[in-house]
N, CA, C and O of each residue as an XYZ file, in Angstrom:
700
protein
N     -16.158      1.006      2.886
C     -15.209      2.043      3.220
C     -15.776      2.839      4.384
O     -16.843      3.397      4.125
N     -15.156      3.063      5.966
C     -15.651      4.206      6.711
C     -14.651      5.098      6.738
O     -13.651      4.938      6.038
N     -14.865      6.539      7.862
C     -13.931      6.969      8.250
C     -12.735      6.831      8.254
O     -11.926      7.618      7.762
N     -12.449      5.594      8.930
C     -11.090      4.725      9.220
C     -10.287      4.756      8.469
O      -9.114      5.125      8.524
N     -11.030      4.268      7.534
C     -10.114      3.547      6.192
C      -9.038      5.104      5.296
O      -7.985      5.124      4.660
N     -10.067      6.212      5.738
C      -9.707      7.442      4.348
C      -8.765      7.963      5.643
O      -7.586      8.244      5.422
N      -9.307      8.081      6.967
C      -8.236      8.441      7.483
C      -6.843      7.973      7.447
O      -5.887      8.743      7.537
N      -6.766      6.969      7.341
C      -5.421      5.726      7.525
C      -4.905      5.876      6.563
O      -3.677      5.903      6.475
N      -6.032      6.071      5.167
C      -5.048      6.447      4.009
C      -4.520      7.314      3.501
O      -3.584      7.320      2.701
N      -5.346      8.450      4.132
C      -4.715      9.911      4.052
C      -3.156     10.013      4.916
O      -2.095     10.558      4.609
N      -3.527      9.321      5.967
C      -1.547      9.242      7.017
C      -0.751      8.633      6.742
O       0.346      8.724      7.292
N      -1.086      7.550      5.520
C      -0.120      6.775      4.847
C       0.763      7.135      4.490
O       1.844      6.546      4.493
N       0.445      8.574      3.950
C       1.009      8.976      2.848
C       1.579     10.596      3.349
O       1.979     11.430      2.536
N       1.532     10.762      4.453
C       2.129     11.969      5.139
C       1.610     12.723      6.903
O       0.477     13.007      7.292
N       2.359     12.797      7.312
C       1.614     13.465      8.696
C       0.719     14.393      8.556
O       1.214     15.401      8.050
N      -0.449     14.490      8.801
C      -1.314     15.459      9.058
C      -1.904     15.995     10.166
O      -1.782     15.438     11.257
N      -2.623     17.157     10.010
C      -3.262     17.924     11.143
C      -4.804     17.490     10.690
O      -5.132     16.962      9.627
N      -5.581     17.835     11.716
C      -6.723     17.285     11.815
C      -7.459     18.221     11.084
O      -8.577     17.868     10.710
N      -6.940     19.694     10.715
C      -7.551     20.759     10.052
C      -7.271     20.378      8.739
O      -7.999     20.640      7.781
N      -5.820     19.524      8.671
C      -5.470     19.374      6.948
C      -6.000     18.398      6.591
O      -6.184     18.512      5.379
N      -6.436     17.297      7.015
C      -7.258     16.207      6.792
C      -8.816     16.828      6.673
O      -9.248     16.658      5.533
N      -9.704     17.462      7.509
C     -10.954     18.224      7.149
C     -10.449     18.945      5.780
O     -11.160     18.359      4.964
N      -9.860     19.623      5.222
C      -9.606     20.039      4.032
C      -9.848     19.012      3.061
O     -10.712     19.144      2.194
N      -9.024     17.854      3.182
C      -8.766     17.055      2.012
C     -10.144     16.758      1.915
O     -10.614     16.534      0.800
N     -11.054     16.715      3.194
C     -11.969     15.535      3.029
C     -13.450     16.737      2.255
O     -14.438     16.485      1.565
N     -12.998     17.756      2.721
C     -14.112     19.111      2.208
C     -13.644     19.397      0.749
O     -14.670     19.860      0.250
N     -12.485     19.390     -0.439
C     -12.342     19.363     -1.363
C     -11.797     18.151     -2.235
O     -12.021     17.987     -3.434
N     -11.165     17.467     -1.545
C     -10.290     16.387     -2.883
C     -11.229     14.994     -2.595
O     -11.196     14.081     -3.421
N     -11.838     14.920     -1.702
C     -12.600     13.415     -1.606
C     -13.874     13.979     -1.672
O     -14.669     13.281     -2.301
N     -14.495     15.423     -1.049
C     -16.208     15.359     -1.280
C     -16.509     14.435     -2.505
O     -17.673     14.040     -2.438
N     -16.128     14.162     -3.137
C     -17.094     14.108     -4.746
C     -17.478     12.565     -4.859
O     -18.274     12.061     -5.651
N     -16.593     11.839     -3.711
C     -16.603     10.634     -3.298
C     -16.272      9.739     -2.165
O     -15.685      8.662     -2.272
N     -16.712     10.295     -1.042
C     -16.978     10.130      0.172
C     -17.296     11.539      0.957
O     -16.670     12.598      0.938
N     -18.461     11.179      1.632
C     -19.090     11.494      2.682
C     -18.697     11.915      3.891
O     -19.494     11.761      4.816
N     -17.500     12.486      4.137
C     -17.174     12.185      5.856
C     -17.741     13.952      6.353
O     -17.810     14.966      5.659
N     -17.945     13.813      7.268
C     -18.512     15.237      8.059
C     -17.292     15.567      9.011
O     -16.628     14.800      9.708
N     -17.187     17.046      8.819
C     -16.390     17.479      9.743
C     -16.308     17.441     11.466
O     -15.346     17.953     12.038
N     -17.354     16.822     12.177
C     -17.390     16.501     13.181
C     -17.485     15.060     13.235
O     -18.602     14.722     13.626
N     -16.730     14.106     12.989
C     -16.656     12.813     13.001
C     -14.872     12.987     12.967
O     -14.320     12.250     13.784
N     -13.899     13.888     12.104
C     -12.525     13.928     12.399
C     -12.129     13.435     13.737
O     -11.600     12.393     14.124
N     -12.507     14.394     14.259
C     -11.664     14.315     15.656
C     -11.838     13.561     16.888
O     -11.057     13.645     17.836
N     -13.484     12.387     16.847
C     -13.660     11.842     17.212
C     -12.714     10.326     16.679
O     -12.232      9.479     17.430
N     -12.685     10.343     15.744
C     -12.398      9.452     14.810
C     -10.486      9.438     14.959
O      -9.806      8.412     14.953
N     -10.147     10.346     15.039
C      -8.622     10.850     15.055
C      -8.443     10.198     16.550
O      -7.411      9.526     16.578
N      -9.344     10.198     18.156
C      -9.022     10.288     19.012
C      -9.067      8.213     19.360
O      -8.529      7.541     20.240
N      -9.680      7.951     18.561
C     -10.494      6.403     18.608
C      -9.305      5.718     18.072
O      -8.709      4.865     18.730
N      -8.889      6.142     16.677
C      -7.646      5.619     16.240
C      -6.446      5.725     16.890
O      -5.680      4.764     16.961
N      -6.129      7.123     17.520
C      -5.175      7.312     18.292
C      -5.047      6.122     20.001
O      -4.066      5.913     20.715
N      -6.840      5.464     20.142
C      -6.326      4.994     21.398
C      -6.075      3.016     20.973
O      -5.732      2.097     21.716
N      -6.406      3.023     19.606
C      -6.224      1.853     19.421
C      -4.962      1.436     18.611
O      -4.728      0.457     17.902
N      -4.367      2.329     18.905
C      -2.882      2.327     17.911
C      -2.678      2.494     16.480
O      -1.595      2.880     16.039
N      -3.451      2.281     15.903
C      -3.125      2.976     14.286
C      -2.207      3.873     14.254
O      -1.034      3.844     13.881
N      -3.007      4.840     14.776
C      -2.234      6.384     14.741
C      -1.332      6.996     16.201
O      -1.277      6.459     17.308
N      -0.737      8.175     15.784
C      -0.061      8.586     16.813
C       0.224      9.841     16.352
O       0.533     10.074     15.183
N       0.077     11.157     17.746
C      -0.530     12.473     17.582
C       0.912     12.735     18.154
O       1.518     11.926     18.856
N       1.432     14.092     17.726
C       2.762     14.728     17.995
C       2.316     16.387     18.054
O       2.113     17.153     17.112
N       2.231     16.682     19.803
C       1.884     18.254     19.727
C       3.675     19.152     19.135
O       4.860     18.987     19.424
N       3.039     19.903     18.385
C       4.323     20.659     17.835
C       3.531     22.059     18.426
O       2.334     22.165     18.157
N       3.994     22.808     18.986
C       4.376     23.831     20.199
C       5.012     24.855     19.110
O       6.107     24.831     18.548
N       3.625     26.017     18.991
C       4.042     27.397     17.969
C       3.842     28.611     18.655
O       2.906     28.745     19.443
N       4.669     29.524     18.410
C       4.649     31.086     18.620
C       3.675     32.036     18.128
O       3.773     32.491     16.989
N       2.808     32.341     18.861
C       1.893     33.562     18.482
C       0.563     32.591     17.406
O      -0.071     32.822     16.376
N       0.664     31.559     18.315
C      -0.371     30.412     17.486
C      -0.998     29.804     18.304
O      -0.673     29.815     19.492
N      -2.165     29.057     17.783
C      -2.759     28.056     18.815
C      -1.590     26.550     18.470
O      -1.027     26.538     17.376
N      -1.352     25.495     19.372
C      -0.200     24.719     19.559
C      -1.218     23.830     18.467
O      -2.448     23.820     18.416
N      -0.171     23.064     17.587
C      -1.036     21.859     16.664
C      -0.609     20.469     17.338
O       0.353     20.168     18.044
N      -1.966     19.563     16.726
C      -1.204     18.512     16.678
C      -1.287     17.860     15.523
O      -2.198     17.907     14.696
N      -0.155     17.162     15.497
C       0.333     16.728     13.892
C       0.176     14.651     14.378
O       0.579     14.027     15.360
N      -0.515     14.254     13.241
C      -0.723     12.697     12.964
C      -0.225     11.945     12.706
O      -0.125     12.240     11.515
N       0.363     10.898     12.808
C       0.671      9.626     11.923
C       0.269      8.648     12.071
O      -0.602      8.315     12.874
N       1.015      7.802     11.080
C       0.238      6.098     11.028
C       1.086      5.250     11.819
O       2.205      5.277     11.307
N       1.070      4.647     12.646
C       2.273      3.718     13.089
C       1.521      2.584     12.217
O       0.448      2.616     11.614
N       2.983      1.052     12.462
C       2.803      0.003     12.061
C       1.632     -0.754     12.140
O       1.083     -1.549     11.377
N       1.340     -0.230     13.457
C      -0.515     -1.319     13.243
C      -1.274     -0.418     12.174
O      -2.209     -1.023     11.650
N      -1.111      0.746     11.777
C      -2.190      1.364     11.271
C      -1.757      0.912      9.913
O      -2.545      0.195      9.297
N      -0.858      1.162      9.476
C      -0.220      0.589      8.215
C      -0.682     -0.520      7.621
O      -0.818     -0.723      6.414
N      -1.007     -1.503      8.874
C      -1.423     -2.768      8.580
C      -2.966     -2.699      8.099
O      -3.467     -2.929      6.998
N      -3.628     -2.232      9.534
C      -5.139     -2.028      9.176
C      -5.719     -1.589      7.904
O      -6.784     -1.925      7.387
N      -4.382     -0.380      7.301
C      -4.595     -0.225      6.001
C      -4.522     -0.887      4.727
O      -5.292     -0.838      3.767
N      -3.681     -1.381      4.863
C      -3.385     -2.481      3.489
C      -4.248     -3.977      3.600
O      -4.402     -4.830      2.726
N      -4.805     -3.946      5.188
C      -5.901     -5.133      5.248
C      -7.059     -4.136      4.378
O      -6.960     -4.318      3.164
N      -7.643     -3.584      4.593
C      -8.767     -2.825      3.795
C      -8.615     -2.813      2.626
O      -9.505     -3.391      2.004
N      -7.589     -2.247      1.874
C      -7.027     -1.834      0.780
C      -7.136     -3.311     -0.002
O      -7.557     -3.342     -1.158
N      -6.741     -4.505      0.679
C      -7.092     -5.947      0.511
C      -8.189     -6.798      0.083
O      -8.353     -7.632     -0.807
N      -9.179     -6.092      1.421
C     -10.848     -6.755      1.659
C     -11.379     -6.178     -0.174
O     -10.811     -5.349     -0.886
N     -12.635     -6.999     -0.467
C     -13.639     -7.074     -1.260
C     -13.897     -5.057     -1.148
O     -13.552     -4.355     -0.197
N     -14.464     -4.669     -2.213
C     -15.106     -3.768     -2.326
C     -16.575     -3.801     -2.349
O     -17.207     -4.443     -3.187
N     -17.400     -2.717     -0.906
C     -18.816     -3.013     -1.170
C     -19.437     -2.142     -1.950
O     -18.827     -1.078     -1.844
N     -20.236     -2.047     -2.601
C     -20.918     -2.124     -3.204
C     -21.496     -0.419     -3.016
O     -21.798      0.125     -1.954
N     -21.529      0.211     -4.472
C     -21.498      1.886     -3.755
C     -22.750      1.780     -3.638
O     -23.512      1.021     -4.237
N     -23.110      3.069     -2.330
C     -24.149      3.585     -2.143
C     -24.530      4.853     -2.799
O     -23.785      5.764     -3.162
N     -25.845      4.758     -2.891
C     -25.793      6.271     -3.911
C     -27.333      6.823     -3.774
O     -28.172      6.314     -4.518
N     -27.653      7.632     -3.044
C     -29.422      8.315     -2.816
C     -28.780      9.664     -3.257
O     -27.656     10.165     -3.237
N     -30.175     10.053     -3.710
C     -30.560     11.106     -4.374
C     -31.743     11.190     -3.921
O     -32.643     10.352     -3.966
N     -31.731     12.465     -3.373
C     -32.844     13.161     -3.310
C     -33.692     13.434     -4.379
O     -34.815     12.938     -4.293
N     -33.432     14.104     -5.372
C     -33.588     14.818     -6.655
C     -33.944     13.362     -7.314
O     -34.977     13.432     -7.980
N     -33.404     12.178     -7.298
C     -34.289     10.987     -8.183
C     -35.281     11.026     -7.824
O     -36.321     11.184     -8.464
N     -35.006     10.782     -5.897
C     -36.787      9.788     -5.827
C     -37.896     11.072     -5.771
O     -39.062     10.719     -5.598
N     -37.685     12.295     -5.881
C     -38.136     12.969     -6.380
C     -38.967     13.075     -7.417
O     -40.197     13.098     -7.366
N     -38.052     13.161     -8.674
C     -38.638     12.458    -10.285
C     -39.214     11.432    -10.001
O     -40.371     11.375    -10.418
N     -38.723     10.284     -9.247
C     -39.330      8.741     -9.483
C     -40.613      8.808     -8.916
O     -41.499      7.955     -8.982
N     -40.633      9.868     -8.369
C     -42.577      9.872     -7.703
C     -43.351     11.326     -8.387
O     -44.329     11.963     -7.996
N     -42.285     11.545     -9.770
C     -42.754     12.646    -10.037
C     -43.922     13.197    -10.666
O     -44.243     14.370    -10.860
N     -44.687     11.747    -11.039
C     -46.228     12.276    -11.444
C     -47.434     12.489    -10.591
O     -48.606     12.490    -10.966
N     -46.894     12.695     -9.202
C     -47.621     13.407     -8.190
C     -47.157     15.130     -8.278
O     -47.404     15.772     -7.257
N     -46.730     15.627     -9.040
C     -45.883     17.125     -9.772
C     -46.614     17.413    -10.841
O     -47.204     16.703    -11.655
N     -46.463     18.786    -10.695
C     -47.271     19.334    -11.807
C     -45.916     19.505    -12.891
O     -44.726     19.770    -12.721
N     -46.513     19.295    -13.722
C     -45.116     19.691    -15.183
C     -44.174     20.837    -14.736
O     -42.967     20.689    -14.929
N     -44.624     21.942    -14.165
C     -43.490     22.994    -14.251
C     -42.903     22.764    -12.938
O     -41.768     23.238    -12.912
N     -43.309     22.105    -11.614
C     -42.361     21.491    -10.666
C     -41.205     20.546    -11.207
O     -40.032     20.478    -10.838
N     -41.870     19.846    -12.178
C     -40.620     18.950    -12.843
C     -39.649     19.659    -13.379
O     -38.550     19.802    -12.843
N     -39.943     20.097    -14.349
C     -39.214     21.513    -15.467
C     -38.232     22.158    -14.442
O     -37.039     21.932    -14.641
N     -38.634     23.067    -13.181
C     -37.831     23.597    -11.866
C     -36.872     22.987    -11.250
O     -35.733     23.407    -11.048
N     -37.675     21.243    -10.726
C     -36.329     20.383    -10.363
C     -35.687     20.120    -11.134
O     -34.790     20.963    -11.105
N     -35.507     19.446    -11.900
C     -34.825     19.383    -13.373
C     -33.711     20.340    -13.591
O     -32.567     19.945    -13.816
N     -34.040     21.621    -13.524
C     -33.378     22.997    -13.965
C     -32.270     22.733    -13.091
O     -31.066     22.569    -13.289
N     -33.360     22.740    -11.566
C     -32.265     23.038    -10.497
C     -31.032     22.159    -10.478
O     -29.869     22.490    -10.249
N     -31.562     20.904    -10.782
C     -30.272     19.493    -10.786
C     -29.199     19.679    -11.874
O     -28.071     19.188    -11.882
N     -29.796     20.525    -12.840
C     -28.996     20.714    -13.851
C     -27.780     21.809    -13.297
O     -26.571     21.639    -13.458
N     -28.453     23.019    -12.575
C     -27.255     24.062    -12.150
C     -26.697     23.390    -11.287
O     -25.467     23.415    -11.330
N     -27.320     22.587    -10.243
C     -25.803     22.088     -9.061
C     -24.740     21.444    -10.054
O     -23.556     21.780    -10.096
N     -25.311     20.510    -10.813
C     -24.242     19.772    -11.513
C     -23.389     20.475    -12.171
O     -22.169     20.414    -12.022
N     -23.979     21.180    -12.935
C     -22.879     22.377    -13.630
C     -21.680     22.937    -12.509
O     -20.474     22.919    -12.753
N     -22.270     23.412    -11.292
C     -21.448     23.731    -10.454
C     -20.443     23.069     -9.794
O     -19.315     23.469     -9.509
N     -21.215     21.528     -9.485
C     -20.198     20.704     -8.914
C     -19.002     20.388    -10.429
O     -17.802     20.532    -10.199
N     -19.347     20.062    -11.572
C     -18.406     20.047    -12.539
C     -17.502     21.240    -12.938
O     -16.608     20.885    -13.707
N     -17.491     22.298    -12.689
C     -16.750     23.237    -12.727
C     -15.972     23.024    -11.672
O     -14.820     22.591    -11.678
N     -16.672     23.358    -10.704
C     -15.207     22.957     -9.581
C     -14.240     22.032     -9.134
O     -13.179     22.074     -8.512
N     -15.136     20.981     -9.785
C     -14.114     19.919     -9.722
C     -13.310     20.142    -11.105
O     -12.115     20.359    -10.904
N     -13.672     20.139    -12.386
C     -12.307     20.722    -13.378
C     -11.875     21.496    -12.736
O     -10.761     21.055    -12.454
N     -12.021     22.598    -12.182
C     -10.817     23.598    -11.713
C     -10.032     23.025    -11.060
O      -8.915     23.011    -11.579
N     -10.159     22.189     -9.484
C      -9.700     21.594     -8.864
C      -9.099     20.614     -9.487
O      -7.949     20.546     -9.052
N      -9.260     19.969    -10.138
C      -8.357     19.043    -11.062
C      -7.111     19.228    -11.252
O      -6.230     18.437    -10.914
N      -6.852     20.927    -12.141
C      -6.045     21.083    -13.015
C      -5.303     21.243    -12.169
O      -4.314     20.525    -12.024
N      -5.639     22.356    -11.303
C      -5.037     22.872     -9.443
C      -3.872     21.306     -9.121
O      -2.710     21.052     -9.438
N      -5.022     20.505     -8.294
C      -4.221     19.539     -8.207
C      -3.528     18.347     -8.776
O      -3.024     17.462     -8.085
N      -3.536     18.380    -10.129
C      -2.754     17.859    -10.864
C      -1.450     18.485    -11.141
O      -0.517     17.887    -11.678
N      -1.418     19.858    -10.707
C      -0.024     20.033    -10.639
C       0.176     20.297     -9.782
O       1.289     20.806     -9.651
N      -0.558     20.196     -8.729
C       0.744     19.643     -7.244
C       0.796     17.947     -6.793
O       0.306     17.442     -5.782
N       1.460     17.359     -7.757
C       1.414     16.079     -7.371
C       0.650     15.012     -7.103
O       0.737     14.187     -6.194
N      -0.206     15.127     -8.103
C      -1.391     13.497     -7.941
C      -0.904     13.093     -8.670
O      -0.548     13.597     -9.735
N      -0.709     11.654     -8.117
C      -0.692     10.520     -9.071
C      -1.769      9.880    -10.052
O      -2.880     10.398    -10.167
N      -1.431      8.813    -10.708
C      -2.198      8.622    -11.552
C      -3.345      7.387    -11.689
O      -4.148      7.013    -12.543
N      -2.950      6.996    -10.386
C      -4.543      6.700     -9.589
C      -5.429      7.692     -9.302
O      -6.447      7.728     -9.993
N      -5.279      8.535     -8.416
C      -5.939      9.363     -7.994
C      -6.332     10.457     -9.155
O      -7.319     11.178     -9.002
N      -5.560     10.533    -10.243
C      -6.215     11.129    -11.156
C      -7.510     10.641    -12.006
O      -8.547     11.211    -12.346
N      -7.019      9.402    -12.189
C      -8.609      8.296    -12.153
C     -10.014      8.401    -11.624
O     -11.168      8.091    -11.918
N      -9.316      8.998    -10.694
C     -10.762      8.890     -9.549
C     -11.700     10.181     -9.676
O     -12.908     10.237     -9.447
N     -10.419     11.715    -10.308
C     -11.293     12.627    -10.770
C     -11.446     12.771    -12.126
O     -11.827     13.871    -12.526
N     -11.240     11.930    -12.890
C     -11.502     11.741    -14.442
C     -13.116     11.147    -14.490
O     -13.970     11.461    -15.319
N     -13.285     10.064    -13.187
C     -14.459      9.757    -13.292
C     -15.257     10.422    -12.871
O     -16.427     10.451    -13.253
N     -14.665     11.217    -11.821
C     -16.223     12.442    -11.225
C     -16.319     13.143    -12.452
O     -17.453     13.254    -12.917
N     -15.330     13.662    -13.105
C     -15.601     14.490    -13.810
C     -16.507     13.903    -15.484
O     -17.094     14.716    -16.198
N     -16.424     12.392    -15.819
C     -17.384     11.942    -16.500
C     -18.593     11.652    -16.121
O     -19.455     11.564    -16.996
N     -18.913     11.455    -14.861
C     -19.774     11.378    -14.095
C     -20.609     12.580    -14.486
O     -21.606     12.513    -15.205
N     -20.134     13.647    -13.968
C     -21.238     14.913    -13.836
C     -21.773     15.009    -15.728
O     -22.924     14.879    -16.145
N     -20.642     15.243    -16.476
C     -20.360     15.460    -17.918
C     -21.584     14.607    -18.383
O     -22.316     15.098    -19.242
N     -21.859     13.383    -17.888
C     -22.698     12.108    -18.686
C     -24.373     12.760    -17.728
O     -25.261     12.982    -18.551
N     -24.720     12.986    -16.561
C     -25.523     13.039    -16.047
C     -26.164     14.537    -16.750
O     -27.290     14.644    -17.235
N     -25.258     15.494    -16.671
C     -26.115     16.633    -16.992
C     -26.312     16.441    -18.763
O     -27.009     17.272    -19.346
N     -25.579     15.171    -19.647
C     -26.444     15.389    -21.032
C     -27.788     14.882    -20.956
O     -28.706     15.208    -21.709
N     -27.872     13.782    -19.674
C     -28.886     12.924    -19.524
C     -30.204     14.199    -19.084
O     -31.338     14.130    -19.558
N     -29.844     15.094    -18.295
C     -31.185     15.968    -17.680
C     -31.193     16.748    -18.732
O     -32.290     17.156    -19.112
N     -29.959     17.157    -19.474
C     -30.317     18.659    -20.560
C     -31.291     17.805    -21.272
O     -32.420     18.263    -21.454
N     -30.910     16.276    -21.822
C     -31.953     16.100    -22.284
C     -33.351     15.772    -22.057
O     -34.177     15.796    -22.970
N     -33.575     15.528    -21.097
C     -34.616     14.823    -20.442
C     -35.659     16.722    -20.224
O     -36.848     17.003    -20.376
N     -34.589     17.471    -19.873
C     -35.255     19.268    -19.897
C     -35.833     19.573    -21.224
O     -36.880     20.215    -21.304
N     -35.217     19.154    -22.245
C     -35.826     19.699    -23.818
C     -36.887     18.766    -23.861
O     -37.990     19.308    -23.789
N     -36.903     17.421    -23.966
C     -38.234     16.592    -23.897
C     -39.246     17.147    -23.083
O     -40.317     17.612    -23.472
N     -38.741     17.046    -21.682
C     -40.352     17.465    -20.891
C     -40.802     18.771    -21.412
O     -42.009     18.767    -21.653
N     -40.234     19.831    -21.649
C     -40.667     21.086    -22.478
C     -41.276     21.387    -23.496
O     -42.025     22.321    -23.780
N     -40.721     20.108    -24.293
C     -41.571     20.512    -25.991
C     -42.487     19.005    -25.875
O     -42.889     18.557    -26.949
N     -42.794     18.282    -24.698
C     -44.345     17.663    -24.949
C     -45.442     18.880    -24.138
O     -45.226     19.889    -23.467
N     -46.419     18.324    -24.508
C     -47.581     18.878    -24.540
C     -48.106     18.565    -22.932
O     -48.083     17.492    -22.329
N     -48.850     20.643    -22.215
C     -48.870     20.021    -20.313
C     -49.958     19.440    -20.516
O     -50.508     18.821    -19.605
């Protein structure tokens, strides 16, 4: 999956602005893809010269002028070829593992600290994504895409029983 692909599939499914697409990609996809906000508009301008897409300035009052996105027919295509291809294979680093995984160069209460700490992001990232859930489950997700945050949201749910527990063990052995 790159850029391409989330862009193409995000215009599939409605015209966008390059600010409303950085949105989607800063709340409804963080939790499962990567894209950085300075790769949009490079990415918007690349597609736009190879035909996928196609940009429509709409001209506002007492505003900066937008431009609004779509998919034409080649992009349509490019999309449902992807949507087609094999799925590779997720990538997934963690800092915070190879951390632990080299963690008996750590003194016990560095562990105990990282540990803690991995435990509050997760808490955090799982709260916001339930909130965001409920949010956007009632403005219209389907029930694919509800899939996709059922699993972040088992995701975090399964990882932080794994550290709460892994926090009570390293605590009650002996430093």
């Amino acid at each position: 999956m790159q850029g391409k692909d989330v862009v193409l599939g995000l215009l599939n499914n409605k015209e966008l602005t390059g600010y409303e697409i950085k949105e989607i990609f800063e709340s409804q996809l963080k939790y499962f893809f990567d894209g950085s906000f300075g790769m949009i508009y490079p990415l918007l301008r690349k597609l736009e010269k190879q035909g996928f897409i196609k940009k429509r300035r709409v001209l506002q009052t007492n505003k900066p002028n937008k431009n609004v996105y779509s998919i034409t027919s080649a992009g349509k295509k490019e999309f449902h070829n992807y949507l087609a291809s094999e799925t590779a294979d997720e990538v997934y680093k963690s800092d915070f593992l190879m951390r632990l995984y080299f963690g008996r160069n750590l003194k016990k209460e560095k562990i105990r600290e990282l540990i803690q700490l991995e435990i509050s992001k997760k808490e955090n990232n799982l709260d916001e994504l339930t909130r965001n859930y409920e949010k956007w489950k009632t403005n219209g997700m389907d029930s694919l895409q509800e899939i996709t945050y059922k699993y972040g949201i088992s995701y975090y749910q399964t990882a932080l029983k794994v550290l709460r527990e892994a926090l009570k063990e390293f605590t009650t052995t002996t430093e």
